[in-house]
N, C-alpha and C positions, 0 to 999 in steps of 0.2 A: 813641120806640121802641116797636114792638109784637110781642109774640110773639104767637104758636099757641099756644095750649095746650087739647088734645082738641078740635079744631075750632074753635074759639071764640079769639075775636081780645082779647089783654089787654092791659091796659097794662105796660108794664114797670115794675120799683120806680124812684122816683128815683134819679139817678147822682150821687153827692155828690161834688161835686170836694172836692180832696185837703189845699187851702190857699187861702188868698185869693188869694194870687199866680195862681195856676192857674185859679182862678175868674174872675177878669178876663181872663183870657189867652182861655179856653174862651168866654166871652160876647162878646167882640169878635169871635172867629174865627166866631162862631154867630149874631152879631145878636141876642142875647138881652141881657135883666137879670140881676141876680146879688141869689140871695136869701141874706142872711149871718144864719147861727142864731147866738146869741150867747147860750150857755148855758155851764151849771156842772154836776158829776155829783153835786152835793150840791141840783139845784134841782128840788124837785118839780113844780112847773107847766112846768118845763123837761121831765122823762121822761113827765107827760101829753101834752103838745104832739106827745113823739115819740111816745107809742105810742095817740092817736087819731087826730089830725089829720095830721102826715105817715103815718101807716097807712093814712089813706082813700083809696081808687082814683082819687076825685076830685078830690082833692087831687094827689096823683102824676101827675095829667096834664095836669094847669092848669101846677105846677111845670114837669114834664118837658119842653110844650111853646113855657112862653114865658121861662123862668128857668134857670137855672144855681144850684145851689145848694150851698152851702155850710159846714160845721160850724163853727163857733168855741169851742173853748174856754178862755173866759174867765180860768181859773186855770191851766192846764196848762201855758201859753209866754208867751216875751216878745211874741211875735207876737199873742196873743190879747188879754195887759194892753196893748199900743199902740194895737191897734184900739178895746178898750173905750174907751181915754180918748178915741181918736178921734171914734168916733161920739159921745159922751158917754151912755155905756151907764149909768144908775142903777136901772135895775133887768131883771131875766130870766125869763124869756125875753127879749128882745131882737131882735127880727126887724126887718134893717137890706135895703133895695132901694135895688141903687146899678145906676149904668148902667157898661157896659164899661170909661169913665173911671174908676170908683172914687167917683163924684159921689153922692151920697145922695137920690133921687128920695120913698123915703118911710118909714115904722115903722110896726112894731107892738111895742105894750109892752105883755110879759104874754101869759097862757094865752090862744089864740082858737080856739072848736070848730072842725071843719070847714066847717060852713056859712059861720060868720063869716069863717073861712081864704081859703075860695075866691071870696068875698065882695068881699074885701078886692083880692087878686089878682087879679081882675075890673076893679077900678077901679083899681088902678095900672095893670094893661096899658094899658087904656082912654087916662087921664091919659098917658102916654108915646105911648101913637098919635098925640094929638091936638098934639103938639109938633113 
């Protein structure tokens, strides 16, 4: 998605789907991956994650254009404790890439700057193209 803004063409923020549920719904209907953030509001490499790496414009459009993404929190619901046991989450941040199925394609455990972010997201597309 891109707006205008004062002539100049931006990317829009990421759209965080709402649930996992919804997020597999949204990647199927999209042909996209599904990116699952799996954090805590007590985890600090979890609110750096969010306030450089999903903050970078570059990051928002890697995400925006080929992911679906997602919040998980990890202590809030039962939904969040099933999934951690699921993936087998030991530690957070927690960034889980599954395909439309719910299938686990790849992680990231722990804090990654942007660079490494978009890096990383590069090569999972990549890796899923080539399948």
């Amino acid at each position: 998605m891109w707006l205008l803004v004062f002539g100049m063409a931006v990317h829009a923020a990421v759209d965080w789907a709402q649930d996992y549920k919804s997020a597999l719904a949204r990647a199927a209907k999209e042909k996209k991956l599904v990116m699952m953030d799996m954090y805590a509001d007590w985890c600090g490499p979890c609110r750096m994650l969010d306030k450089t790496t999903f903050a970078d414009a570059d990051v928002q459009a890697a995400l925006s254009n080929s992911f679906i993404a997602v919040k998980i929190n990890i202590d809030a619901s039962r939904e969040g404790q099933e999934l951690a046991s699921r993936f087998n989450t030991q530690a957070i941040p927690h960034i889980v890439f599954l395909d439309p199925d719910g299938k686990k394609v790849s992680e990231i455990i722990g804090y990654s700057s942007p660079d490494e972010f978009r890096n990383e997201l590069r090569k999972i597309t990549e890796k899923v193209a080539k399948k």
